[in-house]
C-alpha positions in Angstrom: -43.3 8.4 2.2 -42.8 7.2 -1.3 -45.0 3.7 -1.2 -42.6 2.0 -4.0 -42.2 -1.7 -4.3 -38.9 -2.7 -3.7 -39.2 -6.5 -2.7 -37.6 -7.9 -5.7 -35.0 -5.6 -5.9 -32.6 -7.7 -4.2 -29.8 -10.2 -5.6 -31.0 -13.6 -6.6 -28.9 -15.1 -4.1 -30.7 -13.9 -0.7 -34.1 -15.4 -2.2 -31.9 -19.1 -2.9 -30.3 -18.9 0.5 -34.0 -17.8 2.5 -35.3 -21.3 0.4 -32.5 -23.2 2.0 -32.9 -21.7 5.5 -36.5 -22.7 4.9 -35.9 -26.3 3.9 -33.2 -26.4 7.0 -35.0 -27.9 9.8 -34.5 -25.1 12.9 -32.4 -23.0 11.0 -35.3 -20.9 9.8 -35.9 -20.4 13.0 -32.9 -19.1 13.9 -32.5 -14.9 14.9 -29.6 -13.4 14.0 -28.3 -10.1 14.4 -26.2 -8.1 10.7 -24.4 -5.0 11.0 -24.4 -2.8 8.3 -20.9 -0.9 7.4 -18.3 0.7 5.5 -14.5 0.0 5.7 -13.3 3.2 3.8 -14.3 6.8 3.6 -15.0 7.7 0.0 -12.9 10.4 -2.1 -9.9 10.2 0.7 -12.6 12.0 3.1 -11.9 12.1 7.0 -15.3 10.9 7.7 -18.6 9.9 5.6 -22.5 11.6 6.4 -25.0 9.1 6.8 -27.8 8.7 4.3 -30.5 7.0 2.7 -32.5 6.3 6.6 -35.9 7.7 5.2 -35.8 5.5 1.9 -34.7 2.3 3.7 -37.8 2.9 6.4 -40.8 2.8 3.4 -38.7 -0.1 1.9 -38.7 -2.3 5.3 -42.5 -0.9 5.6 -43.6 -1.8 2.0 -41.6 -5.2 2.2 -44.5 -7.8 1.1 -44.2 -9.9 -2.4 -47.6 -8.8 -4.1 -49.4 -12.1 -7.0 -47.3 -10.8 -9.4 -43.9 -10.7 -7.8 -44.9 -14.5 -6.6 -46.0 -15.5 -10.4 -42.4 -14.2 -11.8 -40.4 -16.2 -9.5 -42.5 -19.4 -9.8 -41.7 -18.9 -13.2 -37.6 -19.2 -12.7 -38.3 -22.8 -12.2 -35.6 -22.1 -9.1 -38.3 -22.1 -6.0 -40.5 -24.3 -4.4 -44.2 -24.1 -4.1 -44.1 -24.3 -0.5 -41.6 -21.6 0.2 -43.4 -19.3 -2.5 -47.0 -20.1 -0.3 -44.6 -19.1 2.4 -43.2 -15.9 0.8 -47.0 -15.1 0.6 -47.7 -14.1 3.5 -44.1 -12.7 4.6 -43.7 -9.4 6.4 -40.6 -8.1 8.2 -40.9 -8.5 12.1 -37.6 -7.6 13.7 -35.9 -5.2 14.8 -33.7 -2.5 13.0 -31.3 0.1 15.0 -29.5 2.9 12.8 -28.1 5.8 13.1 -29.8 9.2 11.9 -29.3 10.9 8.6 -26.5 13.6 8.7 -24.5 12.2 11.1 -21.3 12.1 10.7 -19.8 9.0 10.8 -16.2 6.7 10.1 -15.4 3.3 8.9 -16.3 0.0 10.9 -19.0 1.3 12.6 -22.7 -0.5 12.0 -24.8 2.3 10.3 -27.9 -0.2 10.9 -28.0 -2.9 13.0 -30.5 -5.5 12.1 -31.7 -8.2 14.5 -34.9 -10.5 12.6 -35.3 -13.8 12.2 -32.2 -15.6 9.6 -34.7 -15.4 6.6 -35.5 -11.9 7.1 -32.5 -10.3 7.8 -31.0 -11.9 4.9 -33.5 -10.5 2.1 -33.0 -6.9 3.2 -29.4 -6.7 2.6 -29.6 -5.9 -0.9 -32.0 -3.3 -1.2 -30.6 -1.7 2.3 -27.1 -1.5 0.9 -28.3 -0.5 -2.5 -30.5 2.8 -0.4 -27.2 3.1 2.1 -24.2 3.3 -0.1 -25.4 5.5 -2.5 -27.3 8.0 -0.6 -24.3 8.2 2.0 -21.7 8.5 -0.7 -23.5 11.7 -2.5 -24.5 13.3 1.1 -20.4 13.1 1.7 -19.0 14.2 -1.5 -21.8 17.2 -1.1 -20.1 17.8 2.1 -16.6 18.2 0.1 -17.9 20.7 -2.4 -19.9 22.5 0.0 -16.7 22.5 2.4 -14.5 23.9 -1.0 -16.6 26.5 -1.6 -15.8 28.3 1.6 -19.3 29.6 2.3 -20.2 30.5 -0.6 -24.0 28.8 -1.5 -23.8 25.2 -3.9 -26.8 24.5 -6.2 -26.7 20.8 -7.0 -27.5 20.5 -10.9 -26.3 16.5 -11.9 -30.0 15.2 -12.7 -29.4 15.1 -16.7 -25.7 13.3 -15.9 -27.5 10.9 -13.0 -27.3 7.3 -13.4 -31.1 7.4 -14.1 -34.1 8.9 -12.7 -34.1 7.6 -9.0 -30.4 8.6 -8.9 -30.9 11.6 -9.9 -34.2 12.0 -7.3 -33.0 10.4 -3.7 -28.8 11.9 -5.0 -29.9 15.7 -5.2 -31.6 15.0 -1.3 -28.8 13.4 -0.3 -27.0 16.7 -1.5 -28.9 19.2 -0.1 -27.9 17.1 3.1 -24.6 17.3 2.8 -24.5 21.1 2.4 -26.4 22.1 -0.9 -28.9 25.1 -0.5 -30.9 23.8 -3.4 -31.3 21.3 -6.3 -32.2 22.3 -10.1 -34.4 19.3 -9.5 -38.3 19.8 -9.6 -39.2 16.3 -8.5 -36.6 16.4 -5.5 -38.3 19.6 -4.6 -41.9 18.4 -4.8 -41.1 15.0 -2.8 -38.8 16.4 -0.1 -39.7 20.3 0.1 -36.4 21.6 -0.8 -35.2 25.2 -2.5 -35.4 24.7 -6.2 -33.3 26.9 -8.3 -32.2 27.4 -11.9 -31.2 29.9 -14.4 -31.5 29.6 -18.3 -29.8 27.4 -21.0 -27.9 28.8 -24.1 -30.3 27.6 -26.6 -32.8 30.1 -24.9 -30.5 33.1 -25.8 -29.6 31.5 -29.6 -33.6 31.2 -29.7 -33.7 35.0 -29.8 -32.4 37.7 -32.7 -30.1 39.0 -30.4 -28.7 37.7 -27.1 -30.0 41.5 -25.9 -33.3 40.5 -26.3 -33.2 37.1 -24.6 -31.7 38.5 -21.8 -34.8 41.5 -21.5 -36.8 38.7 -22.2 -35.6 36.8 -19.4 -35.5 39.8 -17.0 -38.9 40.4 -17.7 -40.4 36.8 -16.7 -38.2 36.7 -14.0 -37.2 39.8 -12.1 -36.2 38.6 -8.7 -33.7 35.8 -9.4 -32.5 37.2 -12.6 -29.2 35.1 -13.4 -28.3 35.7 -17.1 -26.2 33.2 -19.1 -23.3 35.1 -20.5 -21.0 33.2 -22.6 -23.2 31.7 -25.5 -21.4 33.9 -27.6 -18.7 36.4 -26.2 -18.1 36.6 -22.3 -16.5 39.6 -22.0 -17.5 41.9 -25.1 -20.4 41.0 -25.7 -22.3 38.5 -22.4 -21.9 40.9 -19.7 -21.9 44.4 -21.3 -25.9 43.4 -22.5 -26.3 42.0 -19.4 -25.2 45.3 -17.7 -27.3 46.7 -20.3 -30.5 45.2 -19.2 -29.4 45.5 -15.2 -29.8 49.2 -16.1 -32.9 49.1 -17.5 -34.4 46.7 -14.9 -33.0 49.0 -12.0 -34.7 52.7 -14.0 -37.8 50.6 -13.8 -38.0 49.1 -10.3 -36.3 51.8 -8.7 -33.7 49.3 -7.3 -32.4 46.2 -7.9 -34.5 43.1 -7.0 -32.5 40.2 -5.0 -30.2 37.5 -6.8 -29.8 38.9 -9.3 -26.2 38.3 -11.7 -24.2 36.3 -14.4 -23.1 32.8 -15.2 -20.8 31.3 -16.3 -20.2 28.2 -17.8 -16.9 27.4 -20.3 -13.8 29.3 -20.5 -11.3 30.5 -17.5 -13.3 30.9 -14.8 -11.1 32.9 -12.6 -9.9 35.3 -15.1 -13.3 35.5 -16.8 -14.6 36.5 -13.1 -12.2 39.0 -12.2 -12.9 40.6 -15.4 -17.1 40.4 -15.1 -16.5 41.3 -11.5 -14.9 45.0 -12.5 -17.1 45.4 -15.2 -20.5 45.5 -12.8 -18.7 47.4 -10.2 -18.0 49.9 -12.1 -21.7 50.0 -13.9 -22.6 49.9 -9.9 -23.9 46.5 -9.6 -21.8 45.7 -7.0 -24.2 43.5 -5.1 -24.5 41.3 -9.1 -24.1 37.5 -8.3 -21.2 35.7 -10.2 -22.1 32.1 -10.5 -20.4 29.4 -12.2 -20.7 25.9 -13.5 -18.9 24.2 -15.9 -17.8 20.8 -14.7 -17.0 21.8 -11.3 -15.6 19.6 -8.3 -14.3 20.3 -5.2 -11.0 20.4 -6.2 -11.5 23.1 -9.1 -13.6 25.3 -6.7 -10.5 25.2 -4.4 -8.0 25.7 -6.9 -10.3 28.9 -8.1 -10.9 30.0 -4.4 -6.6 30.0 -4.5 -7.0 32.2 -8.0 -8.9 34.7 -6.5 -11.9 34.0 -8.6 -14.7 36.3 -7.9 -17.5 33.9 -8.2 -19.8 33.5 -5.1 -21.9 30.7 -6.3 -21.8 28.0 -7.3 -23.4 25.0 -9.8 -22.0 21.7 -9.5 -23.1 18.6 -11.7 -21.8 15.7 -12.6 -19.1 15.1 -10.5 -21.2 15.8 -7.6 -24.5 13.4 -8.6 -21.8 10.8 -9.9 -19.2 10.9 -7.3 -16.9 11.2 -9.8 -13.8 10.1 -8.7 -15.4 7.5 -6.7 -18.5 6.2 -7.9 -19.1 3.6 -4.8 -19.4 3.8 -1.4 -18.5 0.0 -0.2 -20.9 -1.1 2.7 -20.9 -4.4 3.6 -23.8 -6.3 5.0 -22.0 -8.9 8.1 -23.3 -11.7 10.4 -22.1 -10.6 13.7 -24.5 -12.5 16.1 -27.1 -15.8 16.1 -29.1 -17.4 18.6 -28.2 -21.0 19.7 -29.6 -23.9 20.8 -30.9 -22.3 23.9 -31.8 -19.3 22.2 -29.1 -17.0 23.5 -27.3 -14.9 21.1 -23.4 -15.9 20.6 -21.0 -13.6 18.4 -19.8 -14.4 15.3 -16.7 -13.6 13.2 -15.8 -13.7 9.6 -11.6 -14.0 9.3 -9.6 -12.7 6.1 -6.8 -12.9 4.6 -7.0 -8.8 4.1 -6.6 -7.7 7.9 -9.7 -4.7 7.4 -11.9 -7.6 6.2 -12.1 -9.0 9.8 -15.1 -7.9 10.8 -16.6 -7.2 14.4 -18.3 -10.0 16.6 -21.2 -9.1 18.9 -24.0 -7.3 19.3 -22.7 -3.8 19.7 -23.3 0.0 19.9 -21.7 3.3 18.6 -20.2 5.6 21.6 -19.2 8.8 20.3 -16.9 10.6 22.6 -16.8 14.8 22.8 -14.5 16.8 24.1 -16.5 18.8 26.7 -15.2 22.2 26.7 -15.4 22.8 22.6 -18.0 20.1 21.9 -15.6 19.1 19.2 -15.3 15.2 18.7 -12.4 13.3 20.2 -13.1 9.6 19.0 -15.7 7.2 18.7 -15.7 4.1 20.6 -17.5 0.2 19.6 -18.4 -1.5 22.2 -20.5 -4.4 23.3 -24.5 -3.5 23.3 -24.3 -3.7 27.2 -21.8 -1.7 28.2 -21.9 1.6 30.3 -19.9 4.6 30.9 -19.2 7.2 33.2 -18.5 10.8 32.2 -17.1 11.3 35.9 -14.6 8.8 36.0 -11.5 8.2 33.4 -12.0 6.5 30.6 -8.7 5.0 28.7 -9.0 4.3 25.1 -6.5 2.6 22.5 -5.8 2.0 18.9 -7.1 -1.5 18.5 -4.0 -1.6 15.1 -1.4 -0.6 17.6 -2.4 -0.8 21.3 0.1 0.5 22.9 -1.1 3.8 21.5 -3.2 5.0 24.5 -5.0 8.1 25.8 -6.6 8.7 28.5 -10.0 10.7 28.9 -10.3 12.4 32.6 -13.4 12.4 34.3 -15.2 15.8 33.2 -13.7 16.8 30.3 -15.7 14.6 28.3 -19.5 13.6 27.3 -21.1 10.8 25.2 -23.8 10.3 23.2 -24.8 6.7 21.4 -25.5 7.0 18.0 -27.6 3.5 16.8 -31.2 4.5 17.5 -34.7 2.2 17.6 -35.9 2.2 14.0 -38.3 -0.6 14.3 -39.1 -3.1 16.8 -40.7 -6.0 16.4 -41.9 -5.3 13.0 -43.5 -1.5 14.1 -41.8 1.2 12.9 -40.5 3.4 16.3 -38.8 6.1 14.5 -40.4 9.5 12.5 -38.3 10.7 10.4 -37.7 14.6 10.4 -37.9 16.4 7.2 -35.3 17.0 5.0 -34.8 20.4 5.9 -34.2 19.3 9.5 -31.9 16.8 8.8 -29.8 19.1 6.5 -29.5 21.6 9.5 -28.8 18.7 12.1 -26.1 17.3 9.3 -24.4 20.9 9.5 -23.9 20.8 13.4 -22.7 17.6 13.1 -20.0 18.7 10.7 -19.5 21.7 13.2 -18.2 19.3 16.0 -15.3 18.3 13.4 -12.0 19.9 13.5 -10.8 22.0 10.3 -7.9 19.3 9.8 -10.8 16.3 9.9 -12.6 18.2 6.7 -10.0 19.3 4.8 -9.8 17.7 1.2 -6.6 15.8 0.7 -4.6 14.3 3.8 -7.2 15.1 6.7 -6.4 14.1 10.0 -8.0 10.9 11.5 -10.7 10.4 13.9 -9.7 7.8 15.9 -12.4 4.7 16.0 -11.5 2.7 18.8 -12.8 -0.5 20.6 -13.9 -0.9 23.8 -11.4 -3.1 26.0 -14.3 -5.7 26.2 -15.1 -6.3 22.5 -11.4 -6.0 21.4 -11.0 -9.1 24.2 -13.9 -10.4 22.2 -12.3 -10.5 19.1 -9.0 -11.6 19.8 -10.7 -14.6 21.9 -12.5 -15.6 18.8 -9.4 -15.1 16.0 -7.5 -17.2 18.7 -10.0 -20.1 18.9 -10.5 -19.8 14.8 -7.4 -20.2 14.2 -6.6 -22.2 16.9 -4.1 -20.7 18.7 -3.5 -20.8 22.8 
């Protein structure tokens, strides 16, 4: 755990409204249950990885506004003295239900299900949407790259192009959870005990007489892992002939070659240039040499050089990996779906739109994700209210809740379920240990593994189906009904 002070790292906005739930007679008082969600999967994806659980945990546990936080925001002139004494002594004490890092998951359903008191509930969003979306929307585009590269190892290496420091930190774990092998980030490594890698930068062969004698010098520091830069000057006539050069002289002295070793790349063709470095060492008998690239890559260049034959069996990706590039935001949304009434018994609520995906989902509810028994592969996942139960032996019919009379039925035995929202904290206490980031990587790969190749692929991919249960879609149309007061 980190132990950084997040409380006022929220919008103005939730402090304002927790002041007039204060002032508000019984409405302070009120419990209230938000689901936290996405609508869209990022990049055109078939599905998003959940991310961001371990950072939101020592948030919720660190949550307490310290002299100094309380002295700044007496000083906006905007809060009352009684509501600052109050703010105080406040500490989170409800309940929080989310669903694990790596797992796979699709628009609609809550990621986190918060039930606290109104005030409470309503100062987390910020800071839990802020951890949420960004974490989840590098783990997923990780997932792309990794997916593009066709099994061939990804080094994440966006931390100088990151939108600052703690970008650039909690993005590289959230790619290494999506699929990278390692980060180029030290920090990242230290805090989460994750493969660092790295090679050398061009200035340290212009630094040198001769690019020959960088590249000795290099081998000589670093023998096992050698990856020599080759294109400060000339790839081809000059890059990999020295490095070939000092291959030589580093397998004469060690007898053999010591593992990872190779070239980069970094500017120019990379397919061509590949093709042509790849010939070159197999005929100087470095067969086993590593071609890596960088150079601006994305998923959709890696694919387009996988088509190109491009001989290049790792790979560096940046900027458009730690940025997201072509779609910098993730887009949860933080939504009132249940509050207590007069009697203390939670009702469902519903927010209406005039956009038809803004509608959101009353209730208290629960994730049931649906396999396919015999390849463990999954079939759809299915919202339902929090108290519903199913049986694996009986049938179980399903339907688009867009277009219900688009039906299928699941027979008794040829499926199994698993719910995915798990106890986080109850009551204030935190529940839940979260594995290490190693485990969750590994747990984020067999999730990906019960997806079919036409859910991963990058452009078009084939739906998962996200379905209601017959109860809560009942729910919903009963409330839009009485909203808009229809019979």
């Amino acid at each position: 755990m980190y132990n950084r002070d997040f409380t006022l790292l929220t919008d103005l906005y939730e402090l304002t409204m927790m002041q007039g739930y204060y002032h508000s007679g019984n409405q302070k008082d009120k419990e209230v249950v938000f689901d936290l969600f996405y609508r869209k999967n990022p990049s055109g994806n078939g599905f998003a990885i959940c991310c961001g659980l371990d950072l939101a945990i020592d948030y919720i546990k660190n949550l307490k506004f310290s002299e100094g936080d309380l002295e700044y925001l007496r000083s906006l002139n905007v809060f009352s003295e009684d509501f600052i004494e109050y703010l105080s002594t406040f500490r989170f004490t409800g309940d929080i239900y989310a669903i694990p890092e790596g797992t796979v998951v699709f628009p609609m359903e809550p990621l986190m299900r918060v039930k606290a008191p109104i005030m409470e509930a309503q100062i987390i969003e910020t800071a839990l949407l802020n951890i949420i979306n960004h974490q989840s929307l590098i783990a997923t585009k990780a997932a792309r790259v990794v997916w593009a590269a066709q099994g061939d190892p990804v080094l994440e290496f966006g931390l100088r192009r990151a939108q600052g420091p703690d970008a650039g930190v909690y993005g590289a774990r959230a790619a290494v959870i999506g699929g990278c092998t390692a980060t180029s980030n030290v920090l990242t490594g230290q805090m989460f005990d994750v493969p660092v890698k790295g090679t050398h930068a061009h200035s340290w062969v212009m630094s040198f007489p001769t690019q020959i004698e960088a590249f000795r010098a290099y081998a000589k520091e670093f023998p096992t892992g050698c990856i020599l830069l080759v294109d400060t000057y000339n790839t081809l006539e000059q890059g990999v002939p020295d490095a070939i050069t000092v291959f030589k002289e580093m397998k004469e002295k060690y007898g053999e070659m010591p593992k990872g070793y190779g070239i980069r790349l970094d500017s120019g063709d990379l397919a061509y240039l590949s093709k042509k470095a790849r010939k070159m060492l197999d005929e100087a008998g470095f067969t086993d040499a590593v071609i890596s690239a960088s150079s601006d890559l994305d998923e959709y260049l890696i694919s387009s050089l996988k088509t190109q034959g491009a001989k290049i069996s790792l790979w560096g990706v940046g900027t458009k990996l730690i940025t997201s590039d072509d779609c910098p935001a993730f887009g949860g949304v933080y939504k009132l779906a249940a509050e207590t009434d007069e009697n203390g018994e939670f009702v469902p609520k519903i927010k209406l739109s005039n956009n038809p995906e803004k509608v959101t989902l009353p209730g208290i509810k629960k994730i049931v994700r649906l396999y396919e028994k015999e390849t463990g592969k999954v079939k759809a996942d299915l919202i339902t209210l929090d108290d519903e139960t199913f049986n694996t032996d009986e049938d179980l019919v399903i339907f688009d809740p867009n277009a219900t009379w688009k039906v299928t039925t699941l027979k008794g035995g040829t499926y199994t379920t698993r719910e995915l929202l798990v106890p986080v904290f109850v009551k204030g206490e935190l529940v839940y240990e979260s594995p290490k980031t190693s485990e969750i990587k590994a747990y984020a790969d067999a999730e990906l593994n019960t997806l079919w190749d036409e859910h991963r692929r990058l452009t078009n991919p084939q739906e998962v189906y996200v379905d209601l249960s017959e109860k809560l879609y009942n729910l919903r149309e009963q409330m839009i009904r009485k909203m808009r007061k229809l019979k």
